[in-house]
C-alpha positions in Angstrom: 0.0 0.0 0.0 2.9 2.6 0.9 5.3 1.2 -1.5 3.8 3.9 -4.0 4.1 6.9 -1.9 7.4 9.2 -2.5 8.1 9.7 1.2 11.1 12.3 0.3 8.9 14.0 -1.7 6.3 14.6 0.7 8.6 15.5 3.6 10.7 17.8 1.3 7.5 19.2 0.4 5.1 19.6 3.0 8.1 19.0 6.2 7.8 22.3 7.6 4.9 22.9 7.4 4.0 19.9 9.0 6.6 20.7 11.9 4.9 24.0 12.1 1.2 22.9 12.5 2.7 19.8 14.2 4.2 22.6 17.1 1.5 25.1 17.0 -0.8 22.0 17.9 1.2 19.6 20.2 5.1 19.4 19.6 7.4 16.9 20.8 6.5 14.4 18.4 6.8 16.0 15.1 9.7 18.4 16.6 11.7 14.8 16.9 10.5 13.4 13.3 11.5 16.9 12.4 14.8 16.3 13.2 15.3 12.9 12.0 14.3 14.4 8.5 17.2 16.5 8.9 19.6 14.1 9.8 18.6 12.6 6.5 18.9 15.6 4.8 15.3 15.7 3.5 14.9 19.1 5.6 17.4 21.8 7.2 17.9 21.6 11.2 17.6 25.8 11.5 14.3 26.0 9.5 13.1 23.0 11.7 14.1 25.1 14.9 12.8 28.1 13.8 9.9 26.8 12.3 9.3 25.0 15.4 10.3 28.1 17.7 7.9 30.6 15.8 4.6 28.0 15.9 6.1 27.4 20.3 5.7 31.0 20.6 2.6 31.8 18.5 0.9 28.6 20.6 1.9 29.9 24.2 1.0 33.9 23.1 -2.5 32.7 21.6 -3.1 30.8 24.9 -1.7 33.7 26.6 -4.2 36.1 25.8 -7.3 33.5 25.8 -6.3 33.4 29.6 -5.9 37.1 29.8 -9.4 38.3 28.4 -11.1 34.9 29.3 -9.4 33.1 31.8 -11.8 34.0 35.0 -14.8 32.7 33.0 -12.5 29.8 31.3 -10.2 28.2 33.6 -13.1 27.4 36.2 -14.6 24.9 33.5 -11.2 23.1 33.2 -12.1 21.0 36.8 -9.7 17.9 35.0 -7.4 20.3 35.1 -7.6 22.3 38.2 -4.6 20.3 40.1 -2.0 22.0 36.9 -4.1 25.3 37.5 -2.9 25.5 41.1 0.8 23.8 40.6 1.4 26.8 38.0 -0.6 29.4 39.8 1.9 28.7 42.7 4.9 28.5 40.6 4.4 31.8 38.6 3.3 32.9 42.4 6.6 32.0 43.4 8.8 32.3 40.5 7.2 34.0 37.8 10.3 34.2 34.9 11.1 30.4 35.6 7.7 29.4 35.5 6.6 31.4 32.2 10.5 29.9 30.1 9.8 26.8 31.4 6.0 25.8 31.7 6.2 24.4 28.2 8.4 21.7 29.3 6.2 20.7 32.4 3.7 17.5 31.5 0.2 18.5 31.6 1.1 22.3 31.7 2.4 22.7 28.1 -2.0 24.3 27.2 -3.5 25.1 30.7 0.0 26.9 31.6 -0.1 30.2 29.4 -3.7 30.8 30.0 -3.1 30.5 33.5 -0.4 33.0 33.5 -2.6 35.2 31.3 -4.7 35.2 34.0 -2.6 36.2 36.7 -2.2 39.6 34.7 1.8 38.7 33.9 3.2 41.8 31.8 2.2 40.9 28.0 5.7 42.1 27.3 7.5 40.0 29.8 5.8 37.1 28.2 6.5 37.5 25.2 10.1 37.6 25.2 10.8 35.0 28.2 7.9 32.7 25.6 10.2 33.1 23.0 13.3 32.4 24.6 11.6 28.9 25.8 9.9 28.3 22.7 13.8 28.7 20.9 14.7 26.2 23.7 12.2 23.9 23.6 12.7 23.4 19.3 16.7 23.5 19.6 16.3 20.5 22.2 13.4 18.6 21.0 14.9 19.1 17.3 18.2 18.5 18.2 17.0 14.9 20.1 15.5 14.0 16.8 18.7 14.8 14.6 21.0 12.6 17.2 18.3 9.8 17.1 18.9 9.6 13.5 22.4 9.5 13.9 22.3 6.5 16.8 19.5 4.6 14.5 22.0 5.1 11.3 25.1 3.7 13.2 22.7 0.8 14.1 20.7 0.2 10.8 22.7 1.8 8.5 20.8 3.4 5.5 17.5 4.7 7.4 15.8 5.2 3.4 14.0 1.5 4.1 12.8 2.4 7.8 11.8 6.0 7.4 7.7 5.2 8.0 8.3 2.3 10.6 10.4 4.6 12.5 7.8 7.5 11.9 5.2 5.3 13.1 7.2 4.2 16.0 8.0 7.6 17.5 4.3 8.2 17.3 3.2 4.7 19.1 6.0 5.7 21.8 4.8 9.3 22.3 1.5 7.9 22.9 2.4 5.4 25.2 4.3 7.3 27.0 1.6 10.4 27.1 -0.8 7.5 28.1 1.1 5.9 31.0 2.0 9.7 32.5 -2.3 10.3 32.1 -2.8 7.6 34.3 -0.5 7.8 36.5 -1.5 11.3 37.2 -5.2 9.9 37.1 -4.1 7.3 39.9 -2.8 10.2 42.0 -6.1 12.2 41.8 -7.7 9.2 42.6 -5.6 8.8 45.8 -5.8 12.0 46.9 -9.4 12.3 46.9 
């Protein structure tokens, strides 16, 4: 069924803006594909980070202002959420430039997170450049994983050309089972503390 499908084509293509919508929506996942395609040379490392970094930033600064104009009628409704409300309510409480760089790096915090500090009437300003500071973090690390996975899988398998979708689809399946195993574990907690 696949054997049909130009794979090159479609990354070289479509890549970036698949690693864009990929990072505006979720991230890690097509971040790290993102920089396997570049260890194979299908796509560029920078434009992967900075396509990554700009669709970070424009996430986080959308979310940002949803929290500031909406957030004391919005975040109440988001009960399955309420134990990430209060852990980053306390931590931009505490440590507000911390908690806004690094927020998108915290499980469970990367949506609630920058409506919650919208909320809590942060400078716009402030946010902005400390969000795009993480956001150029978050793509150089996540990106950067992906291109030295490529490099470990190559030393291993040699040519990657054959492997390109199983290890496409495998990345996915292991982002989801890890997402998966933190959601319940985090459900199990819940459960125990109530």
């Amino acid at each position: 069924m696949f054997e049909h499908i130009d794979f090159n084509y479609l990354l070289a293509t479509y890549g970036y803006l698949a690693v864009f919508i990929g990072c505006l929506l979720e991230g890690e996942t097509i971040l790290i594909l993102g920089g396997m395609a570049a260890h194979q040379h299908v796509l560029k490392l920078l434009p992967v980070i900075g396509y990554a970094s700009l669709a970070g930033m424009l996430g986080d600064q959308l979310l940002f202002w949803a929290g500031r104009y909406f957030g004391a009628r919005l975040l109440p409704r988001l009960h399955k959420q309420q134990a990430a409300i209060d852990r980053v309510t306390q931590l931009i409480n505490q440590y507000p430039t911390v908690s806004i760089f690094s927020v998108r790096f915290l499980y469970g915090m990367r949506l609630v997170g920058p409506m919650v500090i919208g909320a809590c009437k942060v400078s716009p300003l402030k946010f902005t450049c400390i969000n795009a500071l993480g956001a150029a973090a978050w793509a150089t690390l996540f990106a950067s994983a992906g291109y030295w996975a490529g490099e470990f899988l190559e030393g291993v398998l040699g040519d990657l050309k054959p492997y390109r979708l199983p290890i496409a689809l495998g990345v996915i399946v292991l982002m989801a089972v890890v997402a998966m195993a933190r959601y319940y574990r985090a459900k199990n907690r819940t459960v125990k503390s109530l």
